[in-house]
DOSERO-866873 format. One line per field, with one value per residue (C-alpha): chain; residue in three letters; x, y, z. Coordinates in steps of 0.001 Angstrom, whole numbers, plus 500000, padded with zeros to 6 digits. Layout:
! residues N
mol [A|...]
type [ALA|...]
u [X|...]
v [Y|...]
w [Z|...]
//
This chain:
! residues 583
mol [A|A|A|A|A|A|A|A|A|A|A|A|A|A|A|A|A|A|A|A|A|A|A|A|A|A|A|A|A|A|A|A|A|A|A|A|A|A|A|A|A|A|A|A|A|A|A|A|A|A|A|A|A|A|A|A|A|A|A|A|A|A|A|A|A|A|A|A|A|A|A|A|A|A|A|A|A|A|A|A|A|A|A|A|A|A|A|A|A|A|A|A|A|A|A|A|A|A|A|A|A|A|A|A|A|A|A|A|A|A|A|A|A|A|A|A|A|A|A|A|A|A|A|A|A|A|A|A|A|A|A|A|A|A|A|A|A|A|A|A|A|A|A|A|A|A|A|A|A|A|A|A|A|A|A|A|A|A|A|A|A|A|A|A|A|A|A|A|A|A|A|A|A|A|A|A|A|A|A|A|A|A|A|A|A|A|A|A|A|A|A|A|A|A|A|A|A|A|A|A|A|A|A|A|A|A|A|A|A|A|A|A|A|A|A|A|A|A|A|A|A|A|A|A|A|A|A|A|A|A|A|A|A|A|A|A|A|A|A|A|A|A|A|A|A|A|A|A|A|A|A|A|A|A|A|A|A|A|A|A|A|A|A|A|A|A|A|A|A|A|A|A|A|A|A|A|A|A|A|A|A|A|A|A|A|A|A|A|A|A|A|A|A|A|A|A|A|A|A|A|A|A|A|A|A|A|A|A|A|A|A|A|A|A|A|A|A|A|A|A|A|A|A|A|A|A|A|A|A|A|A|A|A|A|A|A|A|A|A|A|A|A|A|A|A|A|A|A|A|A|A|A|A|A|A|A|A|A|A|A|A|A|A|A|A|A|A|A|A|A|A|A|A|A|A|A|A|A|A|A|A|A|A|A|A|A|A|A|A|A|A|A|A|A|A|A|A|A|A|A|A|A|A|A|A|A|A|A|A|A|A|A|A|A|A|A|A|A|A|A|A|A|A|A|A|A|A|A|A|A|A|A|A|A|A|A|A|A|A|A|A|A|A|A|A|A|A|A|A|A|A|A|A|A|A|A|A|A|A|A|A|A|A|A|A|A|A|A|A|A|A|A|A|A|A|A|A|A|A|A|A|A|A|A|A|A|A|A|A|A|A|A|A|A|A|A|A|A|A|A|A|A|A|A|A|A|A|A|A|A|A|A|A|A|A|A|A|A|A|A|A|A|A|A|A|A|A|A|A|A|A|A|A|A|A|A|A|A|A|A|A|A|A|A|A|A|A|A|A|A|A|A|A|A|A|A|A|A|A|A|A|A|A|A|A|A|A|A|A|A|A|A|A|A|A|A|A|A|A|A|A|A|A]
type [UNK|UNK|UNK|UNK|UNK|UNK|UNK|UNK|UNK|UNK|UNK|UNK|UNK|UNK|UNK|UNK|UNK|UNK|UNK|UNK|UNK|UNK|UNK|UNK|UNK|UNK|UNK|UNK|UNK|UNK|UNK|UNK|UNK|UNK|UNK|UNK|UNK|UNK|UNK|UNK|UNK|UNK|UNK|UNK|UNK|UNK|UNK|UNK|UNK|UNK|UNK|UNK|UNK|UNK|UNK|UNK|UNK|UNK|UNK|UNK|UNK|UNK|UNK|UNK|UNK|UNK|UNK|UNK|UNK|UNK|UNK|UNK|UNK|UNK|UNK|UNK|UNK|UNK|UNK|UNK|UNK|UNK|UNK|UNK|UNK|UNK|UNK|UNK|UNK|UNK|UNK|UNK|UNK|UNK|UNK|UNK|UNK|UNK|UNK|UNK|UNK|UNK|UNK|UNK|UNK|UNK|UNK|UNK|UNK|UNK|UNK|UNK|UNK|UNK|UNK|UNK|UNK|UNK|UNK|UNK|UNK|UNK|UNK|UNK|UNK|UNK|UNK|UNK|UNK|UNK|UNK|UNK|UNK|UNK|UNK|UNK|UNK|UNK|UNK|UNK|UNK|UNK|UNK|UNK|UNK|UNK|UNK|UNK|UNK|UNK|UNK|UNK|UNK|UNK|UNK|UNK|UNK|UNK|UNK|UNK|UNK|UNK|UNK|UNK|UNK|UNK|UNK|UNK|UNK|UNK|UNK|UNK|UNK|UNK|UNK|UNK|UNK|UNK|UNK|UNK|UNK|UNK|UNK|UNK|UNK|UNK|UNK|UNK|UNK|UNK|UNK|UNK|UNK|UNK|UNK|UNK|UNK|UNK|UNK|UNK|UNK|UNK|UNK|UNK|UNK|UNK|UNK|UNK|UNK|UNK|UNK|UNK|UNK|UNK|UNK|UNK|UNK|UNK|UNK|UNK|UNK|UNK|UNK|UNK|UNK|UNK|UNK|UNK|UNK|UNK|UNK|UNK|UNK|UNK|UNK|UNK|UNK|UNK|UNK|UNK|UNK|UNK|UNK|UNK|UNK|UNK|UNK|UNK|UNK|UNK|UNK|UNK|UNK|UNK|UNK|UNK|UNK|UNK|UNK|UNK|UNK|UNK|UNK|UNK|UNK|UNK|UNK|UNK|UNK|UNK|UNK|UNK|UNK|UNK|UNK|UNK|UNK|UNK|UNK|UNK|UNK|UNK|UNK|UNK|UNK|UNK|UNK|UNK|UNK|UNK|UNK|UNK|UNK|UNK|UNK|UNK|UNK|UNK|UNK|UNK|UNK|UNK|UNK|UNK|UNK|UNK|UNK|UNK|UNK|UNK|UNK|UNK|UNK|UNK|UNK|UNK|UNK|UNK|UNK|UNK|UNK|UNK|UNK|UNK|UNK|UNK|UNK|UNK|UNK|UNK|UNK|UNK|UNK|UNK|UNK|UNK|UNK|UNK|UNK|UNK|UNK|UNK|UNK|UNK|UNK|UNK|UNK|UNK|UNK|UNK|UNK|UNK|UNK|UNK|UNK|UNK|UNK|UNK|UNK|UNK|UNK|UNK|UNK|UNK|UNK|UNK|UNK|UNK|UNK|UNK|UNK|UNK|UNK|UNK|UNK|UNK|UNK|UNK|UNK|UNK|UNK|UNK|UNK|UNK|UNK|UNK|UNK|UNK|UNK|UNK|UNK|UNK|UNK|UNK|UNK|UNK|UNK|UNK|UNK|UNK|UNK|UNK|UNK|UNK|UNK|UNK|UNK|UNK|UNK|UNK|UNK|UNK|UNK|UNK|UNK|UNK|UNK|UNK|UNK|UNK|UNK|UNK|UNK|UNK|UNK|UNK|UNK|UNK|UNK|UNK|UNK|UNK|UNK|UNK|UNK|UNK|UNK|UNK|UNK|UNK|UNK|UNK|UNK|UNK|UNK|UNK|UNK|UNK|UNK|UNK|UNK|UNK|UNK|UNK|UNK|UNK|UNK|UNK|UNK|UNK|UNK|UNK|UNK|UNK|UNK|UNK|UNK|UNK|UNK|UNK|UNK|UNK|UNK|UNK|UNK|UNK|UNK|UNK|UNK|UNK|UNK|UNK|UNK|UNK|UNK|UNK|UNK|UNK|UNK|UNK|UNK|UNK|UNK|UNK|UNK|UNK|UNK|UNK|UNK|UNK|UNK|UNK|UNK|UNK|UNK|UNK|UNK|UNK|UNK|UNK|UNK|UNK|UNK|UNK|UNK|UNK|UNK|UNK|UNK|UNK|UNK|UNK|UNK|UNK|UNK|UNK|UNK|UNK|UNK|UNK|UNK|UNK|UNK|UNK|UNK|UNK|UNK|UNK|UNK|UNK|UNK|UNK|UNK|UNK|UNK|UNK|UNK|UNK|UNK|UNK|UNK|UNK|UNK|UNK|UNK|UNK|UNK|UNK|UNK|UNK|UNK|UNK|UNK|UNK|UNK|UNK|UNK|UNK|UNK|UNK|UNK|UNK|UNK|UNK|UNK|UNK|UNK|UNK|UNK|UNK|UNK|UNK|UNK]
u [088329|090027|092725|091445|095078|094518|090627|087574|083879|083000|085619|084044|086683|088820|088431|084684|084038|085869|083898|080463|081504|081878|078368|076601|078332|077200|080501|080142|076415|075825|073100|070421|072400|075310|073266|072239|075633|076769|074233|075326|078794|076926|075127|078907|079982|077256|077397|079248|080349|081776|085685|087472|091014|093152|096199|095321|093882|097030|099621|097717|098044|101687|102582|101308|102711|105861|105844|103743|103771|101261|101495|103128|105632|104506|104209|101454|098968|095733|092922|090175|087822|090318|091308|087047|086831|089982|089274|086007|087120|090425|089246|086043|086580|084633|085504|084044|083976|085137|085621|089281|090329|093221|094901|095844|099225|100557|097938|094897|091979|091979|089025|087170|088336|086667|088687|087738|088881|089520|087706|087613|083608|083654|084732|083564|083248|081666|082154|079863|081368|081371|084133|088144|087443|090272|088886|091230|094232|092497|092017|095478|096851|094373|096186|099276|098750|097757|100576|103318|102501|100349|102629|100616|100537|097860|096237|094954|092604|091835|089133|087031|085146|087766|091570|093267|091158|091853|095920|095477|094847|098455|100055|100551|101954|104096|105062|106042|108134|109667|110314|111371|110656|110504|112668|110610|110375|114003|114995|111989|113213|117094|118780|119157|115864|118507|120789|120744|121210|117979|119724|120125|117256|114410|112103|109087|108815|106463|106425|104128|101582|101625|103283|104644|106323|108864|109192|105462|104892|101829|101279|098319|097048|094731|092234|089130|085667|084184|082854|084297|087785|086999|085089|086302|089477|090589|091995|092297|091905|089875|088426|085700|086037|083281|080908|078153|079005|076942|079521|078898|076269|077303|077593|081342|081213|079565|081792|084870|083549|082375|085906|087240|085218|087286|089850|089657|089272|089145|088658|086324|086746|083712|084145|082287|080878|076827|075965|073931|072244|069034|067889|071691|073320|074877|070727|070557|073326|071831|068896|070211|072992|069712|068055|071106|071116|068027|068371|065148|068230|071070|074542|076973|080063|079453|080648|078585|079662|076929|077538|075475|073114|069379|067912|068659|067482|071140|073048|072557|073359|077625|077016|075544|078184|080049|076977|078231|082317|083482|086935|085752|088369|091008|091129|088852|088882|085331|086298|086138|082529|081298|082799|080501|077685|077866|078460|075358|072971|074625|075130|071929|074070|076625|073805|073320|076659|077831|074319|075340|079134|079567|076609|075609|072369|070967|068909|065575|063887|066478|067205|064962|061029|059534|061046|061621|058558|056544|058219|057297|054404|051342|050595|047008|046537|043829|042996|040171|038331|035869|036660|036854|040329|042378|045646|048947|051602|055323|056124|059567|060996|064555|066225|063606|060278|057363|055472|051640|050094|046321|045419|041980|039926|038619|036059|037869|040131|042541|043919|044528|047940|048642|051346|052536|055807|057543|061007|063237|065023|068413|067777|067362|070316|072656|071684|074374|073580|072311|070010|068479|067760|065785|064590|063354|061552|059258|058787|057638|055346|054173|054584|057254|057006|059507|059689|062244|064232|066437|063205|059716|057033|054437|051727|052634|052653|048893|047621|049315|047837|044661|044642|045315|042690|040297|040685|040870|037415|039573|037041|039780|037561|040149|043744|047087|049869|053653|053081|057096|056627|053233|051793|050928|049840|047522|045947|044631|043750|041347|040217|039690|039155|037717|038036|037091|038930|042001|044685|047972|050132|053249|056250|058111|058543|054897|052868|054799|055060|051517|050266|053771|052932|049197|051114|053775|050601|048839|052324|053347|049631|049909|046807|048363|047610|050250|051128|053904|057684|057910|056084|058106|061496|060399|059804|062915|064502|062518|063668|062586|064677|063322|063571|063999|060866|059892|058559|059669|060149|060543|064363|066452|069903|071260|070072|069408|067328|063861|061330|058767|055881|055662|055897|053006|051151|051767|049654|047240|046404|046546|043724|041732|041638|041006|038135|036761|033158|033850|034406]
v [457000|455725|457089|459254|459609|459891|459395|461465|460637|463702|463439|462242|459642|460460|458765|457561|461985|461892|459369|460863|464340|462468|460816|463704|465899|462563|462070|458655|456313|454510|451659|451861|449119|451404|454149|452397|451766|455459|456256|453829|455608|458569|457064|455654|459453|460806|458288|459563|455879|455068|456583|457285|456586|457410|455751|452284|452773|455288|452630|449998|452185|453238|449342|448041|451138|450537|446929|444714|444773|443452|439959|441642|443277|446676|449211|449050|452530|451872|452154|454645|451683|449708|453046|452849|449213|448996|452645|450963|447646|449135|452551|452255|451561|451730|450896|448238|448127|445158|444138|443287|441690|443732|441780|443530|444898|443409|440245|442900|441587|442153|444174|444399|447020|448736|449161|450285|448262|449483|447242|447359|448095|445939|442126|440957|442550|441661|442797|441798|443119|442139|440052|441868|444434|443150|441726|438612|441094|443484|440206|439125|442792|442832|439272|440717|443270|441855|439080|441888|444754|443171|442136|439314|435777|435653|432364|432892|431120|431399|429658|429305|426918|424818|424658|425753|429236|429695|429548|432044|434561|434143|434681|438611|437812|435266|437908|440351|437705|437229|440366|442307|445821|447633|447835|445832|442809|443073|442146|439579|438043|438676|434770|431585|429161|426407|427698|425380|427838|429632|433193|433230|432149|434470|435769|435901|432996|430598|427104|423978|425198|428605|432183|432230|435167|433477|436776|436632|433103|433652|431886|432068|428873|428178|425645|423598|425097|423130|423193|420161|421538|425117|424685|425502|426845|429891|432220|435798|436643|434830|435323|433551|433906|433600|432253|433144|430181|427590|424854|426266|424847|425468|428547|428572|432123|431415|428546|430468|433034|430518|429855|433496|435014|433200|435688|439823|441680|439403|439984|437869|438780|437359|438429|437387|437962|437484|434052|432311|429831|430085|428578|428341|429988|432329|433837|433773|435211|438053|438176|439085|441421|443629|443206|444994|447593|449097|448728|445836|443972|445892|444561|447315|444837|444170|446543|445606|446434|445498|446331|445946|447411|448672|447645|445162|448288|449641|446981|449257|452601|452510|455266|452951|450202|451778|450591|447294|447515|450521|450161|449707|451984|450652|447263|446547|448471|449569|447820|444518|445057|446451|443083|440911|442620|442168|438814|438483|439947|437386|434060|433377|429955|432638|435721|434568|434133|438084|439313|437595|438184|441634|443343|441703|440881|437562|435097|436466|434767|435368|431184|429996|430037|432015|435449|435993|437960|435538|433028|434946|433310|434995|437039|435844|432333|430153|426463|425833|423495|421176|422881|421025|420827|418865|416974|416555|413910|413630|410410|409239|406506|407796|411159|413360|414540|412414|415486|416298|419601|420709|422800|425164|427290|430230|431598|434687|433343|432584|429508|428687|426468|423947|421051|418093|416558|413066|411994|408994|409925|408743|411417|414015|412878|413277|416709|419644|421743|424650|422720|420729|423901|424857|421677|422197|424688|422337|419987|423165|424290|420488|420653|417953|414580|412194|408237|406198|404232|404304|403930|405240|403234|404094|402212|404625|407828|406697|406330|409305|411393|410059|410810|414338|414559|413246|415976|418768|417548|418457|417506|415979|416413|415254|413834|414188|412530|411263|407727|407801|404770|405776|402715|401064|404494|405175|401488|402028|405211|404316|401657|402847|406442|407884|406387|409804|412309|410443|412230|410877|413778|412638|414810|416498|419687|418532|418068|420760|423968|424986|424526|425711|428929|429373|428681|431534|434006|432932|433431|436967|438204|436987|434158|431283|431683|429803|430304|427702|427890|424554|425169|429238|426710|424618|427487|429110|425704|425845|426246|425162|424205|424953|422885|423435|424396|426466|424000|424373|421706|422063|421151|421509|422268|420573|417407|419170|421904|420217|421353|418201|420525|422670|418927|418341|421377|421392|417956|419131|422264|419774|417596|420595|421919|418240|417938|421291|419793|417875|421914]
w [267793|264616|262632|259133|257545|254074|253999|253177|253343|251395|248332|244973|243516|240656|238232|238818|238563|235389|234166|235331|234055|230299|230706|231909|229273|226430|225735|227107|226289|229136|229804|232453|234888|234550|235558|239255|239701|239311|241592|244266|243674|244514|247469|248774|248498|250096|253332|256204|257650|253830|253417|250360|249811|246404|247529|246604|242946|242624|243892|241659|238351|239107|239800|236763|234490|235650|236380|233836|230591|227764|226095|223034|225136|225004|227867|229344|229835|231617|230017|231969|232859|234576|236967|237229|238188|239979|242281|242693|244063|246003|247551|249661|253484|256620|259870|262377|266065|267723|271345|272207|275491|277412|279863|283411|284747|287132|288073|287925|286386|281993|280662|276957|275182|272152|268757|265425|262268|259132|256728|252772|251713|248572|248700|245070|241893|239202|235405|232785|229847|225868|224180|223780|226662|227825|231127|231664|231698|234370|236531|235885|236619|240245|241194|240457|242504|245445|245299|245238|246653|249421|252395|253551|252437|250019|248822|245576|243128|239318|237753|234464|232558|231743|233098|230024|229870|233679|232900|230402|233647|234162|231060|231628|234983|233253|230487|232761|235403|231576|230900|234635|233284|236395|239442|241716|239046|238157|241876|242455|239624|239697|239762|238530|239132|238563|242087|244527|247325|248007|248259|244624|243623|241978|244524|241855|239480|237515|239037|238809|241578|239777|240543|243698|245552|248123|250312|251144|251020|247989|245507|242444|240954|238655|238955|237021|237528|240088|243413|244528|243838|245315|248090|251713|250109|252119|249195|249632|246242|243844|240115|238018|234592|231925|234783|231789|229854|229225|230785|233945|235734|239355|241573|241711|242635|245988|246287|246109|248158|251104|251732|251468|253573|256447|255654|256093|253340|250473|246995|244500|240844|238325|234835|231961|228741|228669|228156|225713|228002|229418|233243|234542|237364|235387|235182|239068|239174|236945|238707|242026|240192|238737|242333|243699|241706|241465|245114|246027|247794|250017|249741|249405|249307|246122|242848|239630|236362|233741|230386|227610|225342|226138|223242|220409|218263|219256|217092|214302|215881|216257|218793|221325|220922|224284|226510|225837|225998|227135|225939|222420|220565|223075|223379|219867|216796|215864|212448|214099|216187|212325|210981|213303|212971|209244|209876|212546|209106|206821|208789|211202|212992|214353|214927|218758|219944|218161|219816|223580|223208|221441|222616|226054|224210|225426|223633|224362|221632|219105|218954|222066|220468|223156|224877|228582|228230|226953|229956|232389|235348|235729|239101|239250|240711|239410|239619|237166|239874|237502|234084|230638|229629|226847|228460|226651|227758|226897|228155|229571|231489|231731|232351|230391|232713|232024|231515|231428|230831|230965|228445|229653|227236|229223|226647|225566|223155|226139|227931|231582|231594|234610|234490|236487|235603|237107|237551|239223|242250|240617|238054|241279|243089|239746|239212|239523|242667|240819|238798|242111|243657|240623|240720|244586|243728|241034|244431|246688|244122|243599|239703|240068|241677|242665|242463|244295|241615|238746|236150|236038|237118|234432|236500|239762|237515|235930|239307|240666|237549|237981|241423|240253|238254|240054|243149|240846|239610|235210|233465|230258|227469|224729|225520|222761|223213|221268|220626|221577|224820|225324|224417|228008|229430|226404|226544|230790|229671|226822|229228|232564|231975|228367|225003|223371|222101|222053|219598|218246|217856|215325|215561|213318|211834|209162|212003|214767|212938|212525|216149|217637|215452|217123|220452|219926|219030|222101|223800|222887|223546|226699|226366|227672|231455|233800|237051|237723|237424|235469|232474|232540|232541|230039|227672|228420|227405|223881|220728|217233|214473|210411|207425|204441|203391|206450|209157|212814|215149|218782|220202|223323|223281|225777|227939|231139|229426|229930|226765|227765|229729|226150|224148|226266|225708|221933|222283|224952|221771|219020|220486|221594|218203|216735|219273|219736|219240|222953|224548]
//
């Protein structure tokens, strides 16, 4: 059948029992999405058609013990996480049957012959770990690896956000080309780069395309984050670094991966610290990550290592620090994780960034106004067919949504929530691919409508609003809006529709806290009833700056985080309250 030198599907891995043995015993706090990944370990070991091998991690460790050597120039010992990752990543196989043509002896007729292919289990990995764990040298250490002890020719690919953080993957491999500790460095890299006769020139040596290995033919290069640049390529190993960050706005993981998986047995590294942007792909990303591990979506290719803590609660408690990097006490003194969490109590600007970095906490309300909670749609689907409402508009004629939001009162101190939003189709067709698929999603659900052009029509977005109205039989009993190019809108309005209950909400943190206040009540008790994607987007996008004395004003942070569906609804709830005699 196929040949089991060397493999067991019974054997519980080395250094993934070490590890469970120091969790089970408490030795070692570990979060709940490290718990579903132990016990996917435990379904791998349990799974007759999944085979365990040691040799690979084993090789791996001894290589880089005895090859590499740390930035500093010190020896380098392997921290227990890295023999976790790597024996995770290296050591799982199963085989595949495949149908092989035989050709005949002698002019006889060929046949199809069965064979069974050993195959690697896990093609990607991905590490979400906090700041110093030392994850860019692990990636470095697994390209290493594979470009010298691997006898093929190996393509390989670095990336991160921008080019100069992606070459700083290869400084340990250029450290240890430097240095030539071990025996198989010191002939790799035995010669003079300057020789013009290729015989005594290094084997193993930095160059303008990257590291290249001359025996094998491989090469690693680093290059920008982008999936016009990484697309198609057919690398054999690949990493993503800091794929969390808020300059990433495409799914260069799936990029790099569409052109590996051309090739057997490819790795994809992703490593990252948790981000501190909301509505990216780095949250898709997440999302399917979680999905995976508590097993609602099967891909056992993939080996997920999600570190963080459980609960914000845990910032204080030193104990619980591990959940969030493991090689804290290794790789970062507990002085310096004590440091910036005095820092986070002391200096609110840098609070967020400590919380996402250190402690894999993300925003969740900490800067953006409302919590995921708070974001997320209702189950129940309702369409308040003929029911008083108030209407707020955000108006916009360039990149921003023209946005409109209805604004229900359902009796029991609660509020049904709908929205309509309109953009150009030059603002569609400039959007980065992750944010038009988000932004597909507005079309399906019909929140979002597009108009051909490079400027809204505000005459084709009345009509198409009043249209709206008009079959949903919203009865607008009182109408807010920011006089900000509202004028013309306002005017047919007042004219063709209802001249009452027309309010003129000002912004600005005066006139925005106290009704963004009400709104955040209403939010976290769950009484603002919405059942559409865009208005959970916009308030993921929304956060509120404070004056001096106190007064919040609603902000986005960045251009393509749209706030204008909560604008809107802040002016629906301002002329509600102004004209609650008209309800």
């Amino acid at each position: 059948m196929f040949n089991h030198e060397g493999l067991s599907n019974t054997a519980i891995p080395k250094y993934y029992g070490q590890f469970r043995e120091r969790v089970m015993n408490g030795e070692i706090p570990v979060n709940q999405w490290v718990d579903l990944q132990m016990k996917r370990i435990d379904d791998n070991i349990r799974n007759p058609g999944i085979y365990y091998d040691p040799r690979p991690v084993e090789g791996y460790i001894a290589y880089c013990e005895e090859e590499l050597t740390l930035n500093n120039g010190d020896d380098v010992h392997m921290p227990d996480t890295f023999k976790l990752w790597a024996e995770d990543l290296l050591c799982w196989y199963y085989f595949e049957q495949r149908s092989s043509y035989v050709p005949g002896e002698h002019g006889s007729p060929g046949h199809y012959a069965q064979r069974w292919v050993k195959k690697r289990l896990i093609n990607k990995q991905i590490l979400m770990v906090g700041r110093s764990a030392a994850k860019t040298w692990y990636v470095s250490s697994i390209h290493m690896y594979f470009l010298n002890v691997d006898g093929t020719t190996t393509d390989q690919i670095v990336t991160a956000p921008t080019i100069q953080q992606a070459e700083l993957t290869l400084l340990p491999a250029k450290a240890a080309i430097k240095r030539a500790k071990g025996p198989m460095f010191k002939f790799l890299t035995h010669g003079s780069p300057t020789s013009t006769s290729q015989a005594y020139r290094p084997k193993l040596m930095s160059t303008k395309k990257g590291i290249e290995n001359s025996i094998t033919g491989s090469v690693i290069r680093a290059l920008p984050m982008s999936i016009d640049k990484l697309q198609g390529l057919g690398c054999k190993v690949g990493s993503v670094d800091e794929w969390l960050s808020g300059d990433v706005n495409e799914d260069v993981i799936g990029a790099l991966e569409q052109g590996a998986m051309k090739i057997d047995d490819y790795v994809i590294l992703a490593t990252s610290s948790e981000g501190t942007v909301r509505n990216g792909i780095g949250d898709t990303i997440k999302i399917e990550c979680k999905k995976i591990l508590k097993g609602e979506y099967i891909n056992p290719h993939v080996s997920i290592w999600y570190y963080c803590l459980d609960d914000i609660k845990e910032v204080a408690k030193p104990e619980m620090w591990l959940k969030a990097n493991p090689n804290l006490g290794v790789t970062v003194s507990y002085e310096s994780y004590q440091l910036d969490v005095e820092k986070a109590e002391h200096s609110p600007s840098n609070r967020n960034d400590i919380l996402a970095k250190r402690f894999g906490i993300p925003l969740e309300g900490l800067t953006y106004f409302f919590t995921y909670e708070e974001t997320k749609v209702h189950n129940v689907k309702r369409d308040y067919w003929g029911m008083p409402c108030a209407m707020g508009a955000d108006l916009s004629k360039g990149d921003d949504f023209c946005a409109f939001t209805f604004l229900f009162p359902l009796g029991d101190g609660s509020f049904g929530v709908k929205t309509r939003s309109y953009i150009t189709s030059k603002t569609l067709n400039a959007l980065p691919t992750a944010l038009r698929i988000k932004y597909e999603q507005f079309l399906n659900e019909g929140t979002l409508i597009v108009f051909e052009g490079a400027i809204l029509d505000m005459d084709n977005v009345f009509d198409d609003l009043d249209s709206h109205i008009t079959q949903r039989e919203y009865d607008v009993q009182a109408f807010g809006y920011d006089p900000y190019n509202a004028n013309e809108f306002v005017k047919r309005w007042t004219t063709e529709i209802n001249p009452f209950g027309v309010t003129k909400v000002i912004q600005g943190s005066k006139t925005e806290s106290v009704p963004l206040g009400e709104l955040k009540k209403l939010a976290q008790d769950r009484l603002l009833i919405f059942d559409e994607e865009l208005m959970s987007f916009a308030m993921n996008n929304s956060i509120v700056i404070e004056d001096t004395n106190g007064n919040r004003k609603l902000q986005k942070k960045r251009a393509d985080q749209k706030i204008d569906n909560v604008a809107a609804l802040m002016d629906a709830f301002v002329a509600y309250k102004r004209n609650k005699e008209m309800f």
